[in-house]
C-alpha positions as CSV (number, residue, x, y, z in Angstrom):
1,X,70.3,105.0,81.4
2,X,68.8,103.6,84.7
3,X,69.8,100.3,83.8
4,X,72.9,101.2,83.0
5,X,73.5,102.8,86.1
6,X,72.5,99.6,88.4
7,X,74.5,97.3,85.9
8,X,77.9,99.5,87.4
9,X,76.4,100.5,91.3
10,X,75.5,97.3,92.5
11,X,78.9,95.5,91.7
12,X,81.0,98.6,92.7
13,X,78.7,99.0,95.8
14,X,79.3,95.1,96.5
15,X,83.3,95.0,96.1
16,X,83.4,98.1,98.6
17,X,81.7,96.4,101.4
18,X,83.6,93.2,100.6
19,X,86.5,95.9,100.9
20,X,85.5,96.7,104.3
21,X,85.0,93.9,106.1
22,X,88.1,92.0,104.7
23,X,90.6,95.3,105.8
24,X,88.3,94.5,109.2
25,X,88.9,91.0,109.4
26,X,92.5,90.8,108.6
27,X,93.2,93.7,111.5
28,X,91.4,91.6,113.9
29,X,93.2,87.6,112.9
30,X,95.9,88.6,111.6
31,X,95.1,87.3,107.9
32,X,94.9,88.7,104.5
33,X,90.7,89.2,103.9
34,X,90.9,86.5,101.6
35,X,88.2,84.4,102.6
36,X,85.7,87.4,103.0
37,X,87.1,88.7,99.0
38,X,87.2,85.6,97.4
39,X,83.1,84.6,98.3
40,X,82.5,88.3,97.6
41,X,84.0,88.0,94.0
42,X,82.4,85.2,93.3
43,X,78.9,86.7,93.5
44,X,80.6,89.6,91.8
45,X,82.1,89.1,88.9
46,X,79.5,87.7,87.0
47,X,77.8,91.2,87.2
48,X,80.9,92.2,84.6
49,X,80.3,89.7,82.5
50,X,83.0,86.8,81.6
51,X,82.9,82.7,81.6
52,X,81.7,80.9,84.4
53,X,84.8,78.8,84.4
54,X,87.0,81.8,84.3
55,X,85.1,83.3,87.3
56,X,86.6,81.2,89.8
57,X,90.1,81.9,88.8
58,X,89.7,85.7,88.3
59,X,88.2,85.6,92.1
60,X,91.7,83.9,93.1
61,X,93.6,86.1,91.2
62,X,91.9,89.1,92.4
63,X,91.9,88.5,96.0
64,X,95.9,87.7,96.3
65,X,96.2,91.0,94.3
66,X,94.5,92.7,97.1
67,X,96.4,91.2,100.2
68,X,99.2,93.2,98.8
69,X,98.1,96.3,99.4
70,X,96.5,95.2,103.0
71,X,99.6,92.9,104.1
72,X,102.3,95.5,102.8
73,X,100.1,98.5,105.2
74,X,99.7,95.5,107.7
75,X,103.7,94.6,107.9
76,X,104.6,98.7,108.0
77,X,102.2,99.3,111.0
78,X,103.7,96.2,113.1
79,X,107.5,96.8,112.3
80,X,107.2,100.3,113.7
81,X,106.6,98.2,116.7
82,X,108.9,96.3,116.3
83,X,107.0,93.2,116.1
84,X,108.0,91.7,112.9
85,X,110.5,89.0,113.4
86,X,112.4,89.3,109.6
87,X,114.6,86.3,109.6
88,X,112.1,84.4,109.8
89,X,110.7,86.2,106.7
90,X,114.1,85.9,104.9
91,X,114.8,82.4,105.8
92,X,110.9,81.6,104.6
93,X,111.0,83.7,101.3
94,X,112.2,81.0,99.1
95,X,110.2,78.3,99.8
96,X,107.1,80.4,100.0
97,X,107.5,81.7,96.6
98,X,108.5,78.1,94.9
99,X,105.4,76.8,96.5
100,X,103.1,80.1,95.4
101,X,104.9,79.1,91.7
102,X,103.5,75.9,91.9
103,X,100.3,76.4,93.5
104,X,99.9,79.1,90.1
105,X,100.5,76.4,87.6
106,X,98.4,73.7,89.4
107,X,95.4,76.1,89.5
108,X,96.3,77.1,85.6
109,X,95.0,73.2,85.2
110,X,92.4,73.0,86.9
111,X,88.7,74.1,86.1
112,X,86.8,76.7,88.1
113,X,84.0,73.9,89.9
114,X,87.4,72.2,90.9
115,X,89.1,75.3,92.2
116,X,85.9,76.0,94.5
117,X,86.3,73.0,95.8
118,X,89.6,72.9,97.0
119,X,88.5,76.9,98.5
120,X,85.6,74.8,100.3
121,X,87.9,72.2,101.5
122,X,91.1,74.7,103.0
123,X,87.9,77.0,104.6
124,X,86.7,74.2,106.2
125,X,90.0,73.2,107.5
126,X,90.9,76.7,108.5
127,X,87.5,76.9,110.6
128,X,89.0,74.5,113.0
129,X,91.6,76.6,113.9
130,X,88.6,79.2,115.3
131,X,86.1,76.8,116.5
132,X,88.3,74.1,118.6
133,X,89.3,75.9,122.1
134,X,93.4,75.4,122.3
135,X,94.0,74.1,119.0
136,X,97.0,76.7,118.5
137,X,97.7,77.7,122.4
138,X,99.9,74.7,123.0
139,X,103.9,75.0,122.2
140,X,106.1,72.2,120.7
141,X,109.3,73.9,120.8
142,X,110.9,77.3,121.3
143,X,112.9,77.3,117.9
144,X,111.3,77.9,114.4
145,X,111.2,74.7,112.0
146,X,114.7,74.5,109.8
147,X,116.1,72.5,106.9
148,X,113.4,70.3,105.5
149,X,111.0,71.0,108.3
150,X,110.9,74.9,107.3
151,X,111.3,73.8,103.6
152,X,107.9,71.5,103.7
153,X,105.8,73.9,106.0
154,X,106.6,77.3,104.1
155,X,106.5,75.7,100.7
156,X,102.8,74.1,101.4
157,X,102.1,77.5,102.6
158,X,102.6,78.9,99.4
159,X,101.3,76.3,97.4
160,X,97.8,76.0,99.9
161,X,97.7,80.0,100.1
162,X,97.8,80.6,96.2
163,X,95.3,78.1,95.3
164,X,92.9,79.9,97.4
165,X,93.7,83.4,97.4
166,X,94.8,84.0,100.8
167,X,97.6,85.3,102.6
168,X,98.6,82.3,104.6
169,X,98.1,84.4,107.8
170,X,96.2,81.1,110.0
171,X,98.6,78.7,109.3
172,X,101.4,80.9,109.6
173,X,100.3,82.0,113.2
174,X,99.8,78.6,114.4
175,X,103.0,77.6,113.1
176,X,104.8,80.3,115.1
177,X,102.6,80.3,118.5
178,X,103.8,76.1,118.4
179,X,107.1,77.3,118.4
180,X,106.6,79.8,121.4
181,X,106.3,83.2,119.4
182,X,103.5,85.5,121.5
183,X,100.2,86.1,119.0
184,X,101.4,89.7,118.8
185,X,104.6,88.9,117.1
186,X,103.2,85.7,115.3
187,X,100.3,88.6,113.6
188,X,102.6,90.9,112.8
189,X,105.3,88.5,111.1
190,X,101.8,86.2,109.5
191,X,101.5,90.2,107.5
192,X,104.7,89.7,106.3
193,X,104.2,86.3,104.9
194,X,100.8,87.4,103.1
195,X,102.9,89.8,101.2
196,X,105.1,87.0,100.2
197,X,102.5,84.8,98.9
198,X,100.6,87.3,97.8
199,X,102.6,89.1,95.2
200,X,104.1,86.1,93.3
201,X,100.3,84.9,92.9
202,X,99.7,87.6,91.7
203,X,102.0,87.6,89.3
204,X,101.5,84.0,88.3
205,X,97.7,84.3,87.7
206,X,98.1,87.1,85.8
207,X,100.6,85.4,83.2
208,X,98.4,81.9,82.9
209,X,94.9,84.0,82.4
210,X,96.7,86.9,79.8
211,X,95.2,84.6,76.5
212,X,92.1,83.6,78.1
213,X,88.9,84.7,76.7
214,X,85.7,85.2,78.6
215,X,86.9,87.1,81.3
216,X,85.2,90.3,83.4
217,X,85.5,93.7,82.3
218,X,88.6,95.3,83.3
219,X,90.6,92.3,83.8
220,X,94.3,91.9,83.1
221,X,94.9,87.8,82.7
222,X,92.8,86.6,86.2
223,X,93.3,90.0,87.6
224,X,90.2,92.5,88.2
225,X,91.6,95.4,88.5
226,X,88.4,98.1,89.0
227,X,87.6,95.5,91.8
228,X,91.8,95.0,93.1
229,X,91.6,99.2,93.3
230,X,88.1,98.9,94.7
231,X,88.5,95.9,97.5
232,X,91.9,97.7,98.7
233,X,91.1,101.2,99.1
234,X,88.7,100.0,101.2
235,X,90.5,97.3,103.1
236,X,93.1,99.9,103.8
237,X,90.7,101.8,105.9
238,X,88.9,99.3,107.9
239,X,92.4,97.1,108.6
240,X,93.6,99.8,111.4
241,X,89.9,99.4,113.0
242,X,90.2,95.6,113.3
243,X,93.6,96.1,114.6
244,X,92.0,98.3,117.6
245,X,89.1,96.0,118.0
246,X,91.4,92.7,118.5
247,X,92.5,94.4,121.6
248,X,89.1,95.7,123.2
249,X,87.3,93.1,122.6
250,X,87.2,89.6,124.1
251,X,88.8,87.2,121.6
252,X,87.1,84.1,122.0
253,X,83.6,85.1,121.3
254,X,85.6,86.7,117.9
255,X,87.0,84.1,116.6
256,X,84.3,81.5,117.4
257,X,81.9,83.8,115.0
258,X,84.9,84.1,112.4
259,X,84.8,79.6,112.8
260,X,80.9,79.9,112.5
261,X,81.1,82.7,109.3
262,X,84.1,79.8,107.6
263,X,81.7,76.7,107.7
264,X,78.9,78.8,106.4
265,X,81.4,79.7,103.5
266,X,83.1,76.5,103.1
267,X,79.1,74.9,102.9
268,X,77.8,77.3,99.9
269,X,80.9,77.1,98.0
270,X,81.0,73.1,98.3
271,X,77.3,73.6,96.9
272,X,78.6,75.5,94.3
273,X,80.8,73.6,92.8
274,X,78.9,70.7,92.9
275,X,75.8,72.3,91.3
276,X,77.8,74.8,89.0
């Protein structure tokens, strides 16, 4: 009975805390908690049994399924503001959700060592954005990108966000403080993009992982859902507290830990995959 017990606590215990300090993080940049949920999940996961090829992908799944809750509570709490620039939501939509499509059916062909990779690689990438000093505080024009421009940037978005579980929110910021949006409105609009990448990947990798075998307990296609309920209930609380602490504490010494914390990530799963 004992051992029964531990076999349920410590992953439930695990995907709480990975709950809180996601909802933490993305209050504080702005970003969906994806690269907290998806290392989480990984460790995870195996405690419910399942592949280790299908882990990967079930981690992916799982963490987009999550930012929907967290961006959709995000996006309410900044449009009350009104913060939330929605054209540039509407005029993004389509191209973020043909690039989420086919980020889904690339990661449908793709094992799970080469999936952790491609996390490693975007993490690593994404660290640069917290480490460098003025890497997104310069501004390139006072319009938002249009026709192909907008077509190329929001599509890779989707495509780059879906194959790692994340909401987009970095890239999506930067984009927007080039093009002369304040960080406030560029966060609260980047909350509105997560929801759009994070629901059609959601989607998608539950329909390619429905016929696997060797998946975790409780999962529909490469969609946990004990650890989805589990992740976002806690998220949910947390997010309002990053939110506060992004504007009492300084910024800087923030996101150089975040920069630090990414490297660290981007290391162990490169070690991962390549000893997996």
């Amino acid at each position: 009975m004992h051992g029964d017990v531990m076999t349920w606590l410590v992953p439930l215990v695990s995907m709480l805390v990975a709950g809180l300090v996601a909802g933490f993080a993305a209050g504080v940049f702005g970003i969906g908690g994806g690269f907290v949920v998806v290392p989480a999940l990984l460790v995870v996961l195996p405690l419910l049994g399942g592949t280790h090829d299908a882990i990967a992908h079930v981690a992916i799944g799982t963490s987009a399924a999550t930012i929907i809750v967290t961006s959709i509570r995000s996006l309410l709490a900044h449009a009350k503001r009104g913060a939330v620039e929605f054209e540039v939501l509407k005029s993004w939509a389509p191209w973020i959700v043909l690039g989420c499509g086919a980020g889904v059916l690339l990661a449908g062909h793709v094992n799970g060592n080469v999936l952790k990779m491609i996390f490693a690689v975007g993490v690593a990438l994404m660290s640069l954005n917290f480490l460098l000093p003025n890497v997104s505080s310069k501004v390139v024009s006072d319009t938002m990108p249009s026709g192909l421009v907008r077509m190329g940037i929001a599509g890779g978005l989707g495509t780059f966000s879906s194959l790692l579980g994340i909401g987009g929110g970095t890239i999506a910021i930067m984009v927007m403080t080039l093009c002369g949006r304040t960080i406030h409105r560029a966060i609260a609009t980047a909350s509105g993009i997560g929801t759009l990448i994070a629901i059609p990947t959601t989607i998608g990798f539950a329909i390619i992982g429905f016929k696997e075998t060797g998946l975790p307990w409780g999962s529909l296609g490469y969609i946990n859902v004990p650890a989805t309920i589990a992740i976002a209930s806690m998220s949910m609380l947390t997010a309002p507290l990053g939110v506060a602490a992004a504007h009492s504490l300084p910024a800087g010494p923030l996101k150089k830990i975040f920069g630090v914390y990414l490297v660290v990530i981007a290391i162990v799963m490169f070690r991962n995959a390549t000893h997996g």
